[in-house]
N, C-alpha and C positions, 0 to 999 in steps of 0.2 A: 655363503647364503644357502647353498644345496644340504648343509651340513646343517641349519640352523632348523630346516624346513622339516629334514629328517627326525630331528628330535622335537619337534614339534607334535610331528605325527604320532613317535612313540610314544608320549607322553597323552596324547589323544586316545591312543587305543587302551594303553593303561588304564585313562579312566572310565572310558568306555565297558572295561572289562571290570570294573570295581561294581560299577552299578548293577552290571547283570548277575554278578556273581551276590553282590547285596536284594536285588528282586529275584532272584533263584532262591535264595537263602527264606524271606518273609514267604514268596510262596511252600516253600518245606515246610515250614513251621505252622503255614496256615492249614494246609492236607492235614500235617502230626492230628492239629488239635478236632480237625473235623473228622477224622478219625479216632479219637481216645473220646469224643462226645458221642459217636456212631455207638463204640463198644458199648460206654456206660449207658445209655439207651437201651441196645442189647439184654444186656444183665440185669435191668431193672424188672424186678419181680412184680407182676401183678397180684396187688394184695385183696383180697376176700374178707367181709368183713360180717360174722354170724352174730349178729344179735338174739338172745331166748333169754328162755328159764332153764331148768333140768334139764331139759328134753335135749338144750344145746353146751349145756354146761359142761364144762372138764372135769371128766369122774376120776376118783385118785388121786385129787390132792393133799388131804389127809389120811394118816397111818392106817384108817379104818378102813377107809375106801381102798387104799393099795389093797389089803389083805384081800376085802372082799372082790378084789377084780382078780385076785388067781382062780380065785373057785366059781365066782357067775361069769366072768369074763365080757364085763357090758363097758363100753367104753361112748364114745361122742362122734357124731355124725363130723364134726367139723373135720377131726386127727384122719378120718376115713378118706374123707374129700382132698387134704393134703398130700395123702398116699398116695393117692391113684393120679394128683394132677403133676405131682414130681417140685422140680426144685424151682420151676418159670413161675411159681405159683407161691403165695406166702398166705394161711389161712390164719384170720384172727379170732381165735374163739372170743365172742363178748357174750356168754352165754351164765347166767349165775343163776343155781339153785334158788326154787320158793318165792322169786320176783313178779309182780305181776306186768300189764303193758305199762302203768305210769312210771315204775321205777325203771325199768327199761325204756323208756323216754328220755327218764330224769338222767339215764347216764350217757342214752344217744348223742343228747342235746333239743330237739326236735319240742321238747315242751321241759327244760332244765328244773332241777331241785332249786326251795328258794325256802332261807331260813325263817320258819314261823315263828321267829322271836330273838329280840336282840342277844348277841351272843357274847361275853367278855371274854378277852384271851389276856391271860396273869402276864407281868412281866417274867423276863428269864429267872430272876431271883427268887419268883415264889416257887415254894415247893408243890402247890396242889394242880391236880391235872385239870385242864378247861374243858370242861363239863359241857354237852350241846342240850341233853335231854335223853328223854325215853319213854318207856310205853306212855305214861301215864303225863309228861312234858314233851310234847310232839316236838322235834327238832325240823323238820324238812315237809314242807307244803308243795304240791305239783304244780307249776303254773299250767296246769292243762287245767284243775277245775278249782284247785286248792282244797283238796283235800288232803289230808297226812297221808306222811309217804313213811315207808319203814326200806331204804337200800339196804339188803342183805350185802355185808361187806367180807362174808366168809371167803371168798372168792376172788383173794386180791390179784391174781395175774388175770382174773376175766372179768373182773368187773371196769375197767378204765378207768376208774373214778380217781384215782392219786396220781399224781401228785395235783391238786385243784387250785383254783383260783378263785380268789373272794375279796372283793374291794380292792384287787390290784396287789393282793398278797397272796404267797403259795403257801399253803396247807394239807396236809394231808389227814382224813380219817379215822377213825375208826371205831368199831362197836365189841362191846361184850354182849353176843346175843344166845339168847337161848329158846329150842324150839323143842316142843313135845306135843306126842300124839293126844289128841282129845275127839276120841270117839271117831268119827269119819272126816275129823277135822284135824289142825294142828292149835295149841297154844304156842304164845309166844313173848319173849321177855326183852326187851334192847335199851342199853346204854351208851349213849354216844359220846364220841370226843374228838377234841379237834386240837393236832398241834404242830405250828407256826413251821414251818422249813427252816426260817431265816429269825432268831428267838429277838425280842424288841425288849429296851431297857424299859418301855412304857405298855402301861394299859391298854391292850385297842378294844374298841367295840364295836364289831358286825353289828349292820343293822337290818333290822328284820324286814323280809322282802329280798335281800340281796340276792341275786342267782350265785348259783354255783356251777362255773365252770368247769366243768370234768378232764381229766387228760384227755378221754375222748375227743372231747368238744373242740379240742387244740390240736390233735395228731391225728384223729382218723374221718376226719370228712373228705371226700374228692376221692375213696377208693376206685381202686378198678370195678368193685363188683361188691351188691350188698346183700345180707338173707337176711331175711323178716321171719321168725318162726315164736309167735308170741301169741296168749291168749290163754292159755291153761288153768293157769293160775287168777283169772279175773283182770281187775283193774278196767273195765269196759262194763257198759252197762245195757247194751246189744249190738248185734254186727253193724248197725249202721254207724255205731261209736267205734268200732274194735275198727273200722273201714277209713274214718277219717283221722286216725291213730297212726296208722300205718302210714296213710298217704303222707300226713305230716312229716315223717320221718324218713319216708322216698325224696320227698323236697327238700328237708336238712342236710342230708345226707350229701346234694350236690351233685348226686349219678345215675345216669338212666340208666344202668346196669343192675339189675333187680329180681331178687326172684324171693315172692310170699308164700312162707310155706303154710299151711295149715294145719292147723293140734288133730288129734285123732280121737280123743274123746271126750264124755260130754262131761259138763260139771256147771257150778252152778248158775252161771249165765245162758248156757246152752244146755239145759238141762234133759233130752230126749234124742233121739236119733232124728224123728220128724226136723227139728229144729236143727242140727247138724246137718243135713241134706241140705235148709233152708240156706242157712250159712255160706256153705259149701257153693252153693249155686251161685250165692249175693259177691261171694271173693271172686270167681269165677269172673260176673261180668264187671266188677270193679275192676279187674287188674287181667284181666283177659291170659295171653299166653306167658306173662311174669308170674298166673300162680300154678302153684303146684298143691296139689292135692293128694296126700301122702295116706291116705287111709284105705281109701279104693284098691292103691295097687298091694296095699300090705296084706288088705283082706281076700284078694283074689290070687296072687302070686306071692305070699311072701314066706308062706311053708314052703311051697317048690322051691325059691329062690335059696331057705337054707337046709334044705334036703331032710323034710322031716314028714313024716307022716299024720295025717287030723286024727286028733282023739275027739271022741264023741262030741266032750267039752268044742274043742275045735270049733267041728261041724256048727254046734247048738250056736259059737258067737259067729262065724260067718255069716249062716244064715240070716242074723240081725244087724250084721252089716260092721259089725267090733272085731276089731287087731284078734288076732288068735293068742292063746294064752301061753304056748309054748314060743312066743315072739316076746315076751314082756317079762320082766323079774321080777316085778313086783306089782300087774296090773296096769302101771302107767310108762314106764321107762322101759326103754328093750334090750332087747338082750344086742350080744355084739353082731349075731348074724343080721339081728333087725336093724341097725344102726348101719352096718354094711350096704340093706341094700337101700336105705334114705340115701345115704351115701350117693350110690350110685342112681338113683331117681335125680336126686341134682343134677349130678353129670350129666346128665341124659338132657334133662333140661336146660342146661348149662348151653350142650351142642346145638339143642332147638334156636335156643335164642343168638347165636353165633360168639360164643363169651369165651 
């Protein structure tokens, strides 16, 4: 009986010890994972998300541009802000040459490109490319007012626009464009074409109105943090349009992390310095401590900042309130020390706002 009781008991604490050693075990495994979720957390990089024209675009994509960034050495505000914020930080240029606010809309998402005319795409078996249009067969209408749009697609790792979606099918882009100077202006010549990801033994036909989904529209809303630096190039038709442009795309975008920066000179919607103050002021009380006003400090500190001394010229555009000329390559674009210290005016700003 003493002997039956015995082995009872061992057999008791046996499984007594099976258990704790099985909830010892689920609780390790539950720590493991709330710690490799901790890490991955950790390491996850806050991404930045720069939306422009030139002013934000990535110089040196092409053979011409490398060449001439040995000898001007003008590079992009976004590469600058990367450098300085290290590797916690992941900057996405979405910045493309000669775009105005709708086509950088159209590729935000915030007011999307939408096909002004039904579009066929050939089965796999035809030889001829699916044609969208061009200068003179608008292909892409704004849904901000529906006006023709022309997306500069020279700029394929900044502009987001590929791989797209269009009636539930992926397609990708693209233009044969051409751009030349006319007088203080540019001409311009675009061909577009659209072709399939996934190739159909059948005819499809896009119908016109469709929006166009952009990779953007799919991968980069909900950033940690977004730049608005748009306006140069037109597409607005006064600040109180260039104001509800922006704002729309602060709202797309998903993030109250925000900073609108401001163009630095006039053209032809903002055609005067008077009317540049005016601006200036009107971003100011629309977007209060998210804007940044990059002109003021280029004009007042932006020689000190790259250690260069005023030439008369200088003097003559400070005084009327214009970037200095030894800060710009060409008038409108900066050189790499000016682009350094936008750079660092973000940052600056970046810490105001606690980003």
């Amino acid at each position: 009986m003493i002997q039956q009781i015995k082995s009872k008991l061992a057999a008791f604490h046996n499984a007594v010890s099976k258990k704790e050693k099985k909830i010892k075990l689920v609780w390790f495994f539950f720590f493991l994972l709330l710690l490799l979720f901790a890490s991955c957390q950790e390491e996850k990089k806050k991404t930045i998300v720069c939306w422009g024209d030139s002013l934000t675009a990535p110089h040196r994509e092409t053979l011409k541009q490398k060449i001439r960034g040995i000898f001007v050495k003008d590079h992009d505000y976004p590469s600058v802000l990367q450098k300085i914020l290290g590797d916690d930080y992941e900057v996405i240029n979405c910045g493309v040459g000669g775009e105005n606010t709708l086509t950088i809309m159209g590729r935000q998402g915030a007011y999307p490109f939408i096909l002004a005319h039904d579009v066929t795409i050939n089965s796999k078996d035809c030889a001829l490319e699916n044609f969208m249009g061009n200068t003179d067969v608008p292909a892409f209408l704004s849904s901000y007012n529906n006006e023709v749009c022309y997306p500069l697609l020279q700029h394929k790792s900044s502009a987001k626009i590929n791989d797209c979606m269009i009636q539930g099918g992926i397609y990708e882009l693209s233009a044969e464009s051409n751009i030349w100077r006319v007088g203080d202006g540019y001409g311009k010549a675009y061909n577009y074409f659209i072709t399939p990801k996934v190739p159909s033994d059948k005819q499809i036909v896009l119908k016109k109105g469709s929006v166009i989904q952009t990779y953007a529209m799919s991968h980069l809303r909900n950033a940690y943090c977004n730049m608005i630096f748009m306006g140069e190039n037109g597409g607005f038709k006064d600040v109180k349009d260039l104001i509800k442009q922006i704002k729309a795309m602060i709202i797309y975008s998903k993030c109250n992390r925000y900073i609108v920066i401001g163009f630095h000179k006039c053209n032809a919607v903002i055609p005067n310095m008077k009317r540049m103050y005016e601006m200036e002021d009107s971003l100011q009380q629309a977007f209060g401590k998210h804007y940044l006003c990059i002109r003021k400090p280029l004009v007042q500190k932006g020689l000190q900042f790259a250690n260069l001394q005023a030439t008369k010229v200088d003097e003559d555009s400070i005084r009327k309130g214009v970037v200095s000329p030894q800060l710009l390559v060409d008038g409108l674009h900066f050189t790499s020390k000016g682009y350094e210290f936008i750079g660092d005016l973000v940052l600056q700003k970046m810490k105001e706002l606690g980003y």
